[in-house]
Structures are given as C-alpha cells and as structure tokens.
C-alpha positions as CSV (number, residue, x, y, z in Angstrom):
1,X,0.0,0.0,0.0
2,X,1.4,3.6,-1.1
3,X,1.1,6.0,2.2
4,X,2.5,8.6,0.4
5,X,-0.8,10.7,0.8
6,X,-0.9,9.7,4.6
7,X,2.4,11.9,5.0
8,X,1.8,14.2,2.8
9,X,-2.1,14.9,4.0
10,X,-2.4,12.9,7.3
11,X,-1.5,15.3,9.6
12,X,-4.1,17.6,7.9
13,X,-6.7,15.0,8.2
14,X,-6.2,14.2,11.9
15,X,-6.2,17.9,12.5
16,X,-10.2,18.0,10.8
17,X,-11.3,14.9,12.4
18,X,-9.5,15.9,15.6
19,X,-11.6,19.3,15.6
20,X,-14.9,17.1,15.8
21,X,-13.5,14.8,18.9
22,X,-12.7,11.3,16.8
23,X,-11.1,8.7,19.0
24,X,-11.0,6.8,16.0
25,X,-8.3,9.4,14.1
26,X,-6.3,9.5,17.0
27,X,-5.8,5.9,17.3
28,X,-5.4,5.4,13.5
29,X,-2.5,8.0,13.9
30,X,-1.5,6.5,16.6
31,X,-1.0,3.4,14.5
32,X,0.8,5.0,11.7
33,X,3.0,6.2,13.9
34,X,3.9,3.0,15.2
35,X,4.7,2.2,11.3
36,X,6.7,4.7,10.7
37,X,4.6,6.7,8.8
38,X,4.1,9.8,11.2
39,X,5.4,11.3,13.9
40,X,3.7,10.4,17.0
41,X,4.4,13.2,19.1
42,X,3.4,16.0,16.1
43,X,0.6,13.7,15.7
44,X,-0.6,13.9,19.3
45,X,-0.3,17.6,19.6
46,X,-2.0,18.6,16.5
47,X,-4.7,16.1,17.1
48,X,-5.1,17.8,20.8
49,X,-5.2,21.7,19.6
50,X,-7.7,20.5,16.9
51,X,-9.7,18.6,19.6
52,X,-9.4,21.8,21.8
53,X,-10.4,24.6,19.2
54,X,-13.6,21.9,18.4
55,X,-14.8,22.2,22.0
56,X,-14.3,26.1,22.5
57,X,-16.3,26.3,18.9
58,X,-19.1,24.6,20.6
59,X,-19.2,26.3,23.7
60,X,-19.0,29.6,21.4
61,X,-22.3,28.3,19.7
62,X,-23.8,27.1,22.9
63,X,-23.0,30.6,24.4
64,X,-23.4,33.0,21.7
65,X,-25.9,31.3,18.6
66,X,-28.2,29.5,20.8
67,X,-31.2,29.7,18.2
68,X,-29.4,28.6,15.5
69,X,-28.0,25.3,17.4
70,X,-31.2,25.0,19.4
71,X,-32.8,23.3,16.0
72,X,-30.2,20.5,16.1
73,X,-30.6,20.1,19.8
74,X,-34.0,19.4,19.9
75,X,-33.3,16.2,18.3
76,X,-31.7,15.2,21.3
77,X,-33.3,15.6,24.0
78,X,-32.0,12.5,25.8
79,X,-28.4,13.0,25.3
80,X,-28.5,16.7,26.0
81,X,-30.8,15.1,29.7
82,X,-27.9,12.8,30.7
83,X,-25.3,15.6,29.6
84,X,-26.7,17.9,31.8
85,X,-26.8,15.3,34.3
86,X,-23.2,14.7,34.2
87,X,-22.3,18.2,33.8
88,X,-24.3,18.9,37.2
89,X,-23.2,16.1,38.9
90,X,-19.4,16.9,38.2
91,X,-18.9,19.8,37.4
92,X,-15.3,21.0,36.3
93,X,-14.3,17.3,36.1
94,X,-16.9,16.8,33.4
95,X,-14.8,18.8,30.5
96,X,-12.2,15.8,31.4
97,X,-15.0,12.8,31.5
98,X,-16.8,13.9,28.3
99,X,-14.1,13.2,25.9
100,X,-13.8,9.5,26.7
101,X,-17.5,9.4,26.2
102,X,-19.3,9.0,22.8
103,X,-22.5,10.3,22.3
104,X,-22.0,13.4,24.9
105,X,-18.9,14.7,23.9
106,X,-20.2,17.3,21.8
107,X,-23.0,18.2,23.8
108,X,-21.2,19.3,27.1
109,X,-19.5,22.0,25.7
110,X,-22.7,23.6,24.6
111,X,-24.2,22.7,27.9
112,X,-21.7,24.3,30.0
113,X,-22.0,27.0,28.0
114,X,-26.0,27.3,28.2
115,X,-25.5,26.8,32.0
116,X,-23.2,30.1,32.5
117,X,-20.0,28.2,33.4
118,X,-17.2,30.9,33.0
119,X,-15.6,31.1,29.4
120,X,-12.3,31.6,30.4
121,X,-11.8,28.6,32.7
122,X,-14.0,26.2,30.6
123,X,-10.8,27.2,27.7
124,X,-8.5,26.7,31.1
125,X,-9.5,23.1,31.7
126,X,-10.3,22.4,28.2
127,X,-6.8,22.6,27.2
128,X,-5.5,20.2,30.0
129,X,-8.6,17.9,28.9
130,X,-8.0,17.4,25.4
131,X,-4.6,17.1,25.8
132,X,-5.1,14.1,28.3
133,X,-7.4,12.4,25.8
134,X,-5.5,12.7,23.2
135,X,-2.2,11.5,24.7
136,X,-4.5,8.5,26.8
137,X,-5.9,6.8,23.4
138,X,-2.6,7.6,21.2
139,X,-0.6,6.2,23.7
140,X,-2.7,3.2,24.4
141,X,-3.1,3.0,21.1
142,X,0.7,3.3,19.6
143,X,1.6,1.2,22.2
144,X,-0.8,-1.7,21.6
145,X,-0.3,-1.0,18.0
146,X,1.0,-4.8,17.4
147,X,-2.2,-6.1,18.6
148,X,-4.4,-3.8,16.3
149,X,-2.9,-4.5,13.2
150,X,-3.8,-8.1,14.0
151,X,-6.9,-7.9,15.1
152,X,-8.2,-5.9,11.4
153,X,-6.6,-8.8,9.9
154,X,-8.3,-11.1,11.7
155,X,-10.9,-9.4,10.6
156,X,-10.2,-9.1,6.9
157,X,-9.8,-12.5,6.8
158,X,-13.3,-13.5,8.4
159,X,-15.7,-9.8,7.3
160,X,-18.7,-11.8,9.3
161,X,-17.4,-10.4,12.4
162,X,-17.3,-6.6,11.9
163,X,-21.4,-6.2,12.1
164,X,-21.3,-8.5,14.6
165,X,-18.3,-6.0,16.5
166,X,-20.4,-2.8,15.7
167,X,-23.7,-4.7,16.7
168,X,-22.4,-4.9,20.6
169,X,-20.6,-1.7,20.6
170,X,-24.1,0.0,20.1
171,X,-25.7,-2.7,22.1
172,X,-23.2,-1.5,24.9
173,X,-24.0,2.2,24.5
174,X,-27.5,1.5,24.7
175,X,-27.1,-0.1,27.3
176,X,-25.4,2.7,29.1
177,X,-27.4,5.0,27.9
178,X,-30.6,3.2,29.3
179,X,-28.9,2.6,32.7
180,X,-28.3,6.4,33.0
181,X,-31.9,7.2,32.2
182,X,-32.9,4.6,34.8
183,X,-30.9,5.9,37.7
184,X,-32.2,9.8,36.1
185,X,-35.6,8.7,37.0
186,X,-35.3,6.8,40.4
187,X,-33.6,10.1,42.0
C-alpha cells in the first residue's frame, strides 16, 4: 500500500477529524505512527489543539448562537438530559469525562455554555482535557499497536465479524445510555 498521501495529507486529516472529537483518528494516527509513517508526538499535539479549538467552537455556539444550534438540539433531548446530568453532577471534572464518552462529547461543551460556566476557565480546563485524551488513546493506542494490526486482519480475513463487533458496541452504549436514564428517573 502507497502511504505517500498519509504523510503528505495525514497530519491535515487528523487535524479535521480531531476538531470534531474522533477517537478513531487518533488511534489510526497512533497506529501510523507506530509504522513509521508519522510522527507520533506532532501527531498527538496537532490532534489535541484541533480537539481543543472543536470544544471552545461549541461552547462559542452554545453561548453566543443558541437559536441557531437549538434546531439541532432538539433532536436530542435524551443525550443533552444525561449531559446535563453529568455536567451537574461533576462539574469542572466533566470537560475531562466527556471526551472519553461518545454520544456526549459534543453536547457538554454547549451545555456548560447554556448553564453560565465561565468562558475563560472552561478554555482553562479544556486545554489540560484534550490534551489528556489525546495522549491517553494515542498512547494506548501506539503502544498496543502490534495487537491492532492483528486484530483488522483477523478481521479481513473472516468480514462476518465486523457487524457482529459494531452490533455490541451500540448494544453497549444503549445499554449505558438506558442505565443512565434509569438511575435519572429513580432520583
């Protein structure tokens, strides 16, 4: 396979993906790293100001063009319910929890922001935050690098076992995401 384009364009591309909060581009990076086709450091940092500019966007729009964001928020009222739960429940130490969580990682920034938390020290955490995400899954990630590569070609080699993969990965965040809801309602 030619990665020519991956060093030409790659840091480019995790820096856009980055922006929107994809574990799955910092792991992949993390990855080509390991090959030898990044750098993993340059990787990591530009993944973690991209990751860092994409939550201050979002608590920009949840601060400043409510209206215009509050059409896409409607669709999602139970996520933005458990967001604010979690952002109530911990506070400061939610800008750290959200980006290990899919599903509310974009929504907490905009929360925070609807709820008044100060601008300056949601930026203040928010740096430390994505930079401790990022670093967490690359790391992991570059580290168990060995075992990844393996496990897609395992899975190239029998393509039954990708839906079934995805299947309990949503089945898990249901799951989650039901649990949540429960608790919500018992207190």
């Amino acid at each position: 396979m030619d990665f020519s384009a991956i060093e030409a364009w790659g840091y480019l591309a995790i820096a856009l993906f980055s922006f929107g909060g994809s574990i799955v581009i910092v792991a992949t990076a993390a990855v080509f790293a390991y090959l030898g086709h990044i750098d993993l450091i340059s990787a990591l940092v530009v993944a973690a100001l991209a990751n860092f500019m994409g939550d201050n966007f979002l608590f920009y729009l949840g601060r400043y063009q409510k209206k215009e964001i509050a059409k896409y928020l409607h669709k999602h009222k139970r996520k933005l319910a458990i967001t604010r739960l979690l952002a109530k429940k911990y506070g400061t130490l939610a800008i750290f929890i959200q980006k290990f969580i899919y599903g509310v990682k974009t929504l907490i920034p905009i929360v925070m922001a609807l709820s008044r938390y100060e601008f300056k020290k949601f930026v203040f955490f928010n740096f430390f935050a994505s930079f401790l995400f990022v670093f967490t899954i690359g790391l992991i990630s570059f580290f168990f690098s060995e075992i990844i590569i393996s496990f897609f070609g395992y899975v190239k080699e029998r393509p039954y076992i990708a839906p079934i993969i995805l299947a309990t990965v949503i089945g898990a965040i249901f799951i989650y995401f039901h649990r949540v809801e429960k608790s919500r309602k018992r207190t």
